[in-house]
C-alpha positions as CSV (number, residue, x, y, z in Angstrom):
1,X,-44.0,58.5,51.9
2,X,-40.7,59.0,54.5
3,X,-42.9,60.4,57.1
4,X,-46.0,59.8,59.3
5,X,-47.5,63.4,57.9
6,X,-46.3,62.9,54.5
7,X,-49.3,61.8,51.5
8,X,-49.6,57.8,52.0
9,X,-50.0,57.0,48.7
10,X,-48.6,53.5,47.8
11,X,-46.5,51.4,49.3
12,X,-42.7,51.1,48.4
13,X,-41.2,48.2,47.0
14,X,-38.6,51.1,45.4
15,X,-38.7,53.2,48.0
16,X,-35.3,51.6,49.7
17,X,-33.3,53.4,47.5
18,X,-33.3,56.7,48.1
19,X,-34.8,60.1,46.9
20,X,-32.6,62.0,44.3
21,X,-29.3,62.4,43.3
22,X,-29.5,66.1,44.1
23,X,-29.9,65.0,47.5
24,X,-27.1,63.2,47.6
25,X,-25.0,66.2,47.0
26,X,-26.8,68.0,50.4
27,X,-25.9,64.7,52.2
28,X,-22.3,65.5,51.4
29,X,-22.0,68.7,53.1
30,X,-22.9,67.1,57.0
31,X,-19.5,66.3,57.7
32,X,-19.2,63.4,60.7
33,X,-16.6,61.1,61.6
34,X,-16.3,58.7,59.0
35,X,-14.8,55.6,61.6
36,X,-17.3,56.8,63.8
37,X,-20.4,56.6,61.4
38,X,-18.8,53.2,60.1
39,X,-19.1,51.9,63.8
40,X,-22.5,53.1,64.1
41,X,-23.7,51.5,60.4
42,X,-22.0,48.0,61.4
43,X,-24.1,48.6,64.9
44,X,-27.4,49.2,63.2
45,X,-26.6,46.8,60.3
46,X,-26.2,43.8,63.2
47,X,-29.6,44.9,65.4
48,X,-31.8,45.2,62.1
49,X,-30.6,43.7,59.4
50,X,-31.3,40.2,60.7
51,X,-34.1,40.4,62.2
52,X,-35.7,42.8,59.3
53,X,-34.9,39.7,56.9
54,X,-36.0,36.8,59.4
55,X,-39.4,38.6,59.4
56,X,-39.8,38.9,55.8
57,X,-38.7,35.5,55.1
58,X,-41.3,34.3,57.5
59,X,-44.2,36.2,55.8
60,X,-43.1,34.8,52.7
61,X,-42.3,31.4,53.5
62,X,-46.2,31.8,55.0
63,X,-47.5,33.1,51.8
64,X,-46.1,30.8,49.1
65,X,-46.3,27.6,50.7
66,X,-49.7,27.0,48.9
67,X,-47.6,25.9,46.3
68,X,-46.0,22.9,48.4
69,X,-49.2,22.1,49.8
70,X,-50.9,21.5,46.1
71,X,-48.2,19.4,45.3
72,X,-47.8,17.8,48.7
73,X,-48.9,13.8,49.0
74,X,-51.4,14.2,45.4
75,X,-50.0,10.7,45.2
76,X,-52.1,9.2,47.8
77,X,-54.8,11.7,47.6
78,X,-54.1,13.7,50.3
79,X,-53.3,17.2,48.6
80,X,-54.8,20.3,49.0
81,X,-56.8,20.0,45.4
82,X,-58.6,16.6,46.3
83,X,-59.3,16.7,49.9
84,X,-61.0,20.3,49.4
85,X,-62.5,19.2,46.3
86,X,-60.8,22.0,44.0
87,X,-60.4,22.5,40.7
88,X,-57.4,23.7,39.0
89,X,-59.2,26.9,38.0
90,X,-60.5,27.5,41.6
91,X,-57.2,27.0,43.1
92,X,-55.6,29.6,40.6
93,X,-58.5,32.2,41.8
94,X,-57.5,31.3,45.5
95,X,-54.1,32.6,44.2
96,X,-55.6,36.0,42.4
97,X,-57.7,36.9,45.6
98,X,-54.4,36.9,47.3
99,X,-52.9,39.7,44.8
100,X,-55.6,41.6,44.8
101,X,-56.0,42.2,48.6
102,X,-52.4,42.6,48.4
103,X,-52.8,45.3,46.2
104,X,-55.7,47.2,47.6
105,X,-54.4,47.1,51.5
106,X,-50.8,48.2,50.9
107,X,-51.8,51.7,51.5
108,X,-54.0,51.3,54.2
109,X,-52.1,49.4,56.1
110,X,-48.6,51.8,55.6
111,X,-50.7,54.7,56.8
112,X,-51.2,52.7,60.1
113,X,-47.4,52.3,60.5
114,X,-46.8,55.5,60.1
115,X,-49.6,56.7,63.2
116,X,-48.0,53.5,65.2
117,X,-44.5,52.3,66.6
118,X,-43.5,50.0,63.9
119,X,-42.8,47.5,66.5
120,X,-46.3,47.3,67.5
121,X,-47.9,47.3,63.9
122,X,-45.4,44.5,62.8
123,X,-46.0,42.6,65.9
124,X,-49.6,42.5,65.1
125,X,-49.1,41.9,61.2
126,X,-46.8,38.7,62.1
127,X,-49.2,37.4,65.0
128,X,-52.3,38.1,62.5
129,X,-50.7,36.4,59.2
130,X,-49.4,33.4,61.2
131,X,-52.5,33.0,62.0
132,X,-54.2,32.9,59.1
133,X,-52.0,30.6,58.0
134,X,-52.6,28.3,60.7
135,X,-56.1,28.7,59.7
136,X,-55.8,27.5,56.1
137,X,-54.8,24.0,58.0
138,X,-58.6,23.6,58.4
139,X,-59.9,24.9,55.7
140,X,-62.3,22.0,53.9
141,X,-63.7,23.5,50.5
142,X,-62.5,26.5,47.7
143,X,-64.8,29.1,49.5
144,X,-63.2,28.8,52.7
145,X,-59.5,28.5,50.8
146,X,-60.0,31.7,49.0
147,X,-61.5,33.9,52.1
148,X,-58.7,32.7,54.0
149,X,-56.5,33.3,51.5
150,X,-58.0,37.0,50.8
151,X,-56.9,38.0,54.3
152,X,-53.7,36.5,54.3
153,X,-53.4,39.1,51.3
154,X,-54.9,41.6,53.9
155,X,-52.7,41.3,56.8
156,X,-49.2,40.8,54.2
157,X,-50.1,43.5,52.5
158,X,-48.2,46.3,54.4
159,X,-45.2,44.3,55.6
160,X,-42.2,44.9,53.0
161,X,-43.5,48.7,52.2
162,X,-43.6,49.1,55.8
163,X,-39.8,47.7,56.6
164,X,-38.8,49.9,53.7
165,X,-40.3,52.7,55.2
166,X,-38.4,52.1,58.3
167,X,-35.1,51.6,57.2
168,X,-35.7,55.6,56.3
169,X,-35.2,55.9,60.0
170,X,-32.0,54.2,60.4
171,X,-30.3,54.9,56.7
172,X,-28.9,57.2,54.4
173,X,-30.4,56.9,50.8
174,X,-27.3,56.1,49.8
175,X,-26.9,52.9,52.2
176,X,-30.8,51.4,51.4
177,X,-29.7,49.5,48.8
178,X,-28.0,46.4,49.5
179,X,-29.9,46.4,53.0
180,X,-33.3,45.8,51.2
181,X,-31.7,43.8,48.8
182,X,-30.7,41.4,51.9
183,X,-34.4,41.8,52.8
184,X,-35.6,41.0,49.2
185,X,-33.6,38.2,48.9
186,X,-34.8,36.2,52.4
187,X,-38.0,35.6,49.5
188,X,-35.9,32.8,47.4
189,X,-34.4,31.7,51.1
190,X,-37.6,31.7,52.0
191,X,-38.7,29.1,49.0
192,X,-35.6,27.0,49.7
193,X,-36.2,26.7,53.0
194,X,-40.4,25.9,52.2
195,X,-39.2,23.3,49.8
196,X,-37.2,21.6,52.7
197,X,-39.6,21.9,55.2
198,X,-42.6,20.2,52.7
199,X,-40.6,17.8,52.2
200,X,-40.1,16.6,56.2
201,X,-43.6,17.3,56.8
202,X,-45.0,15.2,53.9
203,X,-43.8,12.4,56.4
204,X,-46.4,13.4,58.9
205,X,-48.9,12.6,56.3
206,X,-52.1,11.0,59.0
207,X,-50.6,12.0,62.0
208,X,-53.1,12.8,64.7
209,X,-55.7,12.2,61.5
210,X,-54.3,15.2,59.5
211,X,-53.1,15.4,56.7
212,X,-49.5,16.7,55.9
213,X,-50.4,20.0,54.0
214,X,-52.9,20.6,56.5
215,X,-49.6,19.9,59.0
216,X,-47.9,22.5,56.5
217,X,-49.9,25.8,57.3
218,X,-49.8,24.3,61.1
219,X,-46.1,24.4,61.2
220,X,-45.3,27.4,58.9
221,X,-47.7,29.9,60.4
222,X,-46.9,28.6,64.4
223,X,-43.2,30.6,63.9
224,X,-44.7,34.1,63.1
225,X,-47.5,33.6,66.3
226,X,-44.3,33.0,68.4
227,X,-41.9,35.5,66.3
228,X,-44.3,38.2,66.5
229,X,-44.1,38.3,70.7
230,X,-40.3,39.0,70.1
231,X,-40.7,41.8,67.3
232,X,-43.0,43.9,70.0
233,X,-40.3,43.8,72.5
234,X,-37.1,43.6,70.7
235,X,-37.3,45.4,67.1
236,X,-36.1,49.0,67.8
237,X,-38.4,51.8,66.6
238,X,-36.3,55.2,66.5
239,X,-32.5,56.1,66.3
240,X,-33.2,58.6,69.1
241,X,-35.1,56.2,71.2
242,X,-33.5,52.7,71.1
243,X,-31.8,51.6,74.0
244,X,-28.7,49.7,71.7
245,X,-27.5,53.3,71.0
246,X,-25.6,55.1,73.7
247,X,-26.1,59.2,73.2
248,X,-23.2,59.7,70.9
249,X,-24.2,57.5,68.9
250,X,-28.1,58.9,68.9
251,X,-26.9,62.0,68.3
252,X,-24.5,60.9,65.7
253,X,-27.4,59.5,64.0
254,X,-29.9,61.8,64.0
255,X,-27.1,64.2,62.4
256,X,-26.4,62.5,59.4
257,X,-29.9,61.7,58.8
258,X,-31.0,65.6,59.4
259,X,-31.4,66.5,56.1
260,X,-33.4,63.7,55.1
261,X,-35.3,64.4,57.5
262,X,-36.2,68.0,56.7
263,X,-37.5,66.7,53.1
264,X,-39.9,64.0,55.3
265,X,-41.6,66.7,57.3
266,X,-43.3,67.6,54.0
267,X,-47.4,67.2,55.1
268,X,-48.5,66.9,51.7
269,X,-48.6,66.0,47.8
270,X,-49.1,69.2,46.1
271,X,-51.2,69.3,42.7
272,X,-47.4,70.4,41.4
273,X,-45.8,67.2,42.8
274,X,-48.5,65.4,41.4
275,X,-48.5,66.3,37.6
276,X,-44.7,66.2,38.0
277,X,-44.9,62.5,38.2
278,X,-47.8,61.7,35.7
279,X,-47.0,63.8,32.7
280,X,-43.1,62.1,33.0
281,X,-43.3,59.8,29.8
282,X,-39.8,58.4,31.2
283,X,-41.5,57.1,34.3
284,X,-44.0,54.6,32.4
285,X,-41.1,52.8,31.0
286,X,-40.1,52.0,34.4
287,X,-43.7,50.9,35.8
288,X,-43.7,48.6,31.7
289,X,-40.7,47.1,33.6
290,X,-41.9,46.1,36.6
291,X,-45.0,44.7,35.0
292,X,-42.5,42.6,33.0
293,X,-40.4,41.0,35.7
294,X,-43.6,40.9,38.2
295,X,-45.1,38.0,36.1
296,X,-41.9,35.7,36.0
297,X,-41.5,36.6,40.1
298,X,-45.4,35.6,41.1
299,X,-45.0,32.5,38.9
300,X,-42.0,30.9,40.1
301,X,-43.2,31.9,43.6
302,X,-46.0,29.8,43.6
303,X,-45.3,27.1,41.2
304,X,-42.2,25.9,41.7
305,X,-43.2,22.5,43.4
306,X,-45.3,22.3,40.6
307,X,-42.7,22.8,37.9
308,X,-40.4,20.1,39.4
309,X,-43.0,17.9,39.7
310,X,-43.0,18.1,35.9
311,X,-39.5,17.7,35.7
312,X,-40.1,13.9,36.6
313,X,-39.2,14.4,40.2
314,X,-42.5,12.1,41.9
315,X,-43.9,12.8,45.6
316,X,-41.9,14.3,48.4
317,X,-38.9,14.3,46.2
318,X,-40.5,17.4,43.6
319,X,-40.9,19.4,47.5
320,X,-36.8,18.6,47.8
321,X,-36.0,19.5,44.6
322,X,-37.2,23.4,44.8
323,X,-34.3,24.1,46.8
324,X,-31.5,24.1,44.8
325,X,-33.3,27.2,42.4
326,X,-33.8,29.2,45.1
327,X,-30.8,28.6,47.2
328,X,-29.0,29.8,43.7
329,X,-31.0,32.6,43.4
330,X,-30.0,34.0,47.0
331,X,-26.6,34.2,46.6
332,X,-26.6,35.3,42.9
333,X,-29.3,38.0,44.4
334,X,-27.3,39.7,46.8
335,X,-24.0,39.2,44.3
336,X,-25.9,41.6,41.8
337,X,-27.5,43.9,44.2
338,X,-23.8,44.4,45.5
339,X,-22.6,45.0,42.0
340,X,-25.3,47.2,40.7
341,X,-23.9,49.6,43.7
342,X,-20.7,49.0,43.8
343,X,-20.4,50.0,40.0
344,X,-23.5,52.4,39.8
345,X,-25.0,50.7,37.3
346,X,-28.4,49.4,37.6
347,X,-29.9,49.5,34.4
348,X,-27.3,47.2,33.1
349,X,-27.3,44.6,35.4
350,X,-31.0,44.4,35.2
351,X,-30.8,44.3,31.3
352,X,-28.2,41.6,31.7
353,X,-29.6,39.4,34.4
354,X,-33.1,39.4,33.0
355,X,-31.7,38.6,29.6
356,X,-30.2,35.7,31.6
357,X,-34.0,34.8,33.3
358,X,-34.7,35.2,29.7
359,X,-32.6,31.9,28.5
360,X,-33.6,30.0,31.3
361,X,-37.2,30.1,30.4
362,X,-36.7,29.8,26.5
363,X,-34.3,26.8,26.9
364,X,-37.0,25.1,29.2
365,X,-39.7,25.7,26.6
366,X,-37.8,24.7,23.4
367,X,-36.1,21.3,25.3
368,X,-37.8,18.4,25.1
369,X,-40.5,17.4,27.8
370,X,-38.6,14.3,29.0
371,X,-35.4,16.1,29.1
372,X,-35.3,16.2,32.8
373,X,-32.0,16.9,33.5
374,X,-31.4,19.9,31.1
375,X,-34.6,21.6,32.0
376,X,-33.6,21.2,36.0
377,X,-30.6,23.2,35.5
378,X,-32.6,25.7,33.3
379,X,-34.9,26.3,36.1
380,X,-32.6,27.2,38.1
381,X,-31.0,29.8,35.2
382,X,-34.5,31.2,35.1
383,X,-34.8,31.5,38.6
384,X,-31.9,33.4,39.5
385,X,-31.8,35.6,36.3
386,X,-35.7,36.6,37.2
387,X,-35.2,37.1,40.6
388,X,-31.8,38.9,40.8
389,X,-32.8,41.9,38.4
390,X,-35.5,43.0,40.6
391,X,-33.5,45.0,43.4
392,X,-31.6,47.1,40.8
393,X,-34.4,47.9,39.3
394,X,-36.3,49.3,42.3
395,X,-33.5,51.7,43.4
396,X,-33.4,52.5,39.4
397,X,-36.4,54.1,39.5
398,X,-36.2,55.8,43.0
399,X,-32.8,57.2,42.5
400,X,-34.3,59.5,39.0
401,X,-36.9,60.9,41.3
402,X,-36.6,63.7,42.8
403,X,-38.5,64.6,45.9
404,X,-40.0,62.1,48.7
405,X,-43.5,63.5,46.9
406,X,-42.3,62.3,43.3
407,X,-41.8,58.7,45.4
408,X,-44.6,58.1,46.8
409,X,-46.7,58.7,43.7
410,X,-44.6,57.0,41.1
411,X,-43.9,53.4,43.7
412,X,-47.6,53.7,44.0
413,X,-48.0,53.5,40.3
414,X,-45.0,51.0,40.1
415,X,-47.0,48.6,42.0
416,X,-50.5,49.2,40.5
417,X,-48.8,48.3,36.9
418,X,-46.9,45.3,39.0
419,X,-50.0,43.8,40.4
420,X,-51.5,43.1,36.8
421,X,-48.5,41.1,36.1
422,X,-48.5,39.0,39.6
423,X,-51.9,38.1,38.5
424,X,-50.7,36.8,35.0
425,X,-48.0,34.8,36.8
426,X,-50.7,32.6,38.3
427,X,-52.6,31.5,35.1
428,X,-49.3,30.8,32.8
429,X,-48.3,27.1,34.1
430,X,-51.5,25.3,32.9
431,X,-52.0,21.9,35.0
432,X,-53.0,20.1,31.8
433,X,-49.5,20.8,30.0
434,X,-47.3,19.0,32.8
435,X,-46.5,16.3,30.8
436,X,-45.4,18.8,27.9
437,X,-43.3,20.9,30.5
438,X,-45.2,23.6,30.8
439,X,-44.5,25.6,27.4
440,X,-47.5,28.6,28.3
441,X,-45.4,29.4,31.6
442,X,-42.0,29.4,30.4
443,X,-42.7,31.2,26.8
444,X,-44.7,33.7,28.4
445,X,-41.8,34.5,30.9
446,X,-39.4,34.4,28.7
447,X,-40.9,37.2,26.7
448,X,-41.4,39.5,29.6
449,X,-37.9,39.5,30.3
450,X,-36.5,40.0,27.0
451,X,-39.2,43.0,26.9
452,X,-37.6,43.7,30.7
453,X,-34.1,43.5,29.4
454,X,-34.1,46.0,25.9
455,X,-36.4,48.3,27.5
456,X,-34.0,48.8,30.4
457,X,-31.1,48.8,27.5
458,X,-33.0,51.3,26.0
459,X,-33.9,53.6,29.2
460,X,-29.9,53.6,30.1
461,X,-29.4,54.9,26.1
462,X,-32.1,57.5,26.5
463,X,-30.8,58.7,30.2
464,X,-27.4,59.3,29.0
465,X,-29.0,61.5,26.2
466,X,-30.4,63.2,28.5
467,X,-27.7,63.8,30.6
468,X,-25.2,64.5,27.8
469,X,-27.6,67.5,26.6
470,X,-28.5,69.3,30.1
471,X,-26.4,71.9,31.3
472,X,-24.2,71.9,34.0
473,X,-25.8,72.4,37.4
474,X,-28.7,70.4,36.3
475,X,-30.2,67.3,37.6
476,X,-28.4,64.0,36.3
477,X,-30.1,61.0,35.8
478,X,-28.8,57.8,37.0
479,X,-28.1,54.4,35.0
């Protein structure tokens, strides 16, 4: 999965994290100048970081914002649901056919990063998803909401695998983590800033004889167009051919990334590497994991506006009132992701901050309905429990494989479990239980991260049996 010869199997939302712990022990023996490859992180960190994070909070802000624009002026009549004459059910398919291009064109569309510059194929992803979007703004019935919406799924599809994949250019295994946690995070920036931005544009509501969701997709999708002529010119491809890097500093860089880079010239998945990773019974309670804390992240991504509206905040106001959740969640994302590091300790802060996610959603469901207030700040609970486990978990799972082979084959099946729970997230919140706050959504959530949190409380148990009984030498596991 690390390199443009490697087997393209799936796409890597865990991939950031690195490839074993064995490796990390080779890593140590490539001895540079620590000040020296400090300067050269901080360089790196300031040309990528930002920009990395600006792009995915761009394709994110362009993918969830269907969720403002249902919400968006239904007072008057001039939503998304009664001017395209939808149904709630029809809407919630235009939402599945999403996940499941999604799901189908991550690989695809990886493989094509890896034959191109990634400049060039993120360019194009950004100009084509910013223009889909734009497109939705004229969409005028379900059929032409859901085709749009299928190749919105097309075109997204290989964005975050493919920035993962090209921080393995630039980092260290053991530096991934925070960086795509920064990256991850720009998502619930990303719904803050949507929230804000609905809310201004539901003032344009009949300007120039549009309507404001219509305005919505106009607005959101314009900055990628624009963005994406920037990203072909400006996002560097390779360490050894950047022009920010002077020729220590390429050098430098191409050093301490050397034997990382051997293990990516691998051309192919063996039969071997293959059975490795399926007959690994350990590996499945990972992917039951991700399938767990996929449903809680698809639901709040998409119906958010609609939650607040049931939290007896009317009109414009429910857009305004989605930003304080996920403005929390940021911080208390990257505050996690820096302590599941820091401490080396994934598996509990997972178990911890999804048992968190866990009490947001129960307290929400058990409340009662007209219990605004209590059910707000339970929202916001939920969101940032649910949202904060998921970058620990991702590098959980990469860092107890063992080969850039094992990776590519076990994210694949990481996603392909997650998918199934994405789709689940987008039936739970049931448009006819608004006025009872939603029980379906926030029962059903809160069940798949209790399940999330003692089956990560139970892998850490089982990993340090493991690693209490091998012998020394052996491969350790990670917690």
């Amino acid at each position: 999965m690390h390199d443009d010869k490697d087997f393209t199997t799936g796409t890597v939302e865990g991939l950031e994290m690195g490839i074993a712990n064995h490796d990390e022990n080779i890593h140590s023996e490539i001895q540079v100048d620590p000040n020296e490859e400090g300067r050269l992180i901080r360089k790196q960190d300031l040309r990528i970081l930002p920009l990395s994070a600006g792009i995915y909070l761009l394709c994110y802000l362009d993918r969830s914002n269907i969720g403002n624009a249902k919400a968006l002026n239904a007072d008057t009549g001039n939503d998304l649901l009664q001017e395209t004459n939808m149904t709630d059910h029809q809407y919630i398919i235009a939402l599945m056919v999403f996940l499941i291009a999604y799901a189908v064109f991550e690989v695809p569309s990886n493989y094509l990063l890896k034959r191109l510059k990634p400049s060039r194929w993120i360019a194009f992803l950004m100009f084509s998803w910013g223009a889909i979007t734009m497109g939705l703004g004229g969409t005028q019935n379900f059929g032409q909401v859901a085709g749009v919406r299928f190749l919105l799924g097309v075109v997204e599809a290989g964005l975050f695998p493919g920035l993962v994949y090209y921080l393995t250019f630039w980092y260290k295994v053991s530096e991934r983590s925070l960086r795509v946690a920064l990256i991850l995070a720009s998502a619930t920036l990303a719904g803050a800033f949507g929230g804000a931005i609905a809310y201004g544009v539901g003032f344009m509501n009949g300007v120039h004889g549009l309507s404001a969701w219509r305005w919505l997709f106009i607005i959101e999708g314009a900055p990628s167009c624009a963005s994406a002529i920037l990203v072909w010119f400006i996002l560097p491809d390779y360490p050894e051919t950047c022009n920010f890097l002077n020729s220590e500093e390429k050098a430098l860089a191409k050093q301490r990334l050397g034997v990382e880079a051997n293990d990516r010239e691998r051309k192919s998945m063996t039969w071997s590497d293959a059975k490795a990773v399926l007959t690994q019974w350990r590996l499945y309670a990972h992917y039951l994991i991700y399938f767990g804390i996929s449903t809680p992240f698809s639901s709040l991504s998409l119906f958010t506006p609609t939650i607040t509206a049931g939290l007896g905040y009317a009109n414009l106001k429910a857009q305004l009132m989605t930003v304080p959740p996920y403005a929390v969640a940021y911080v208390v994302t990257l505050a996690v992701s820096w302590s599941a590091d820091h401490f080396n300790a994934r598996s509990l802060h997972s178990a911890v901050f999804s048992f968190i996610g866990a009490m947001g959603f129960l307290a929400s469901a058990v409340l009662p309905a007209d219990d605004y207030r209590s059910r707000y700040g339970c929202l916001i609970v939920a969101a940032s429990g649910a949202f904060s486990c998921i970058p620990p978990l991702l590098g959980w799972l990469s860092s107890n494989l063992h080969s850039s082979a094992e990776i590519g084959l076990a994210i694949a099946l990481n996603i392909s479990f997650g998918a199934p729970g994405q789709i689940v997230g987008v039936w739970i919140y049931k448009s006819d239980q608004s006025t009872r706050g939603f029980p379906t959504g926030h029962w059903t959530n809160a069940a798949l991260l209790l399940l999330v949190s003692f089956t990560c409380v139970l892998m850490r148990l089982y990993y340090g049996w493991l690693n209490k009984r091998s012998s020394q030498g052996q491969i350790k596991y990670a917690y």
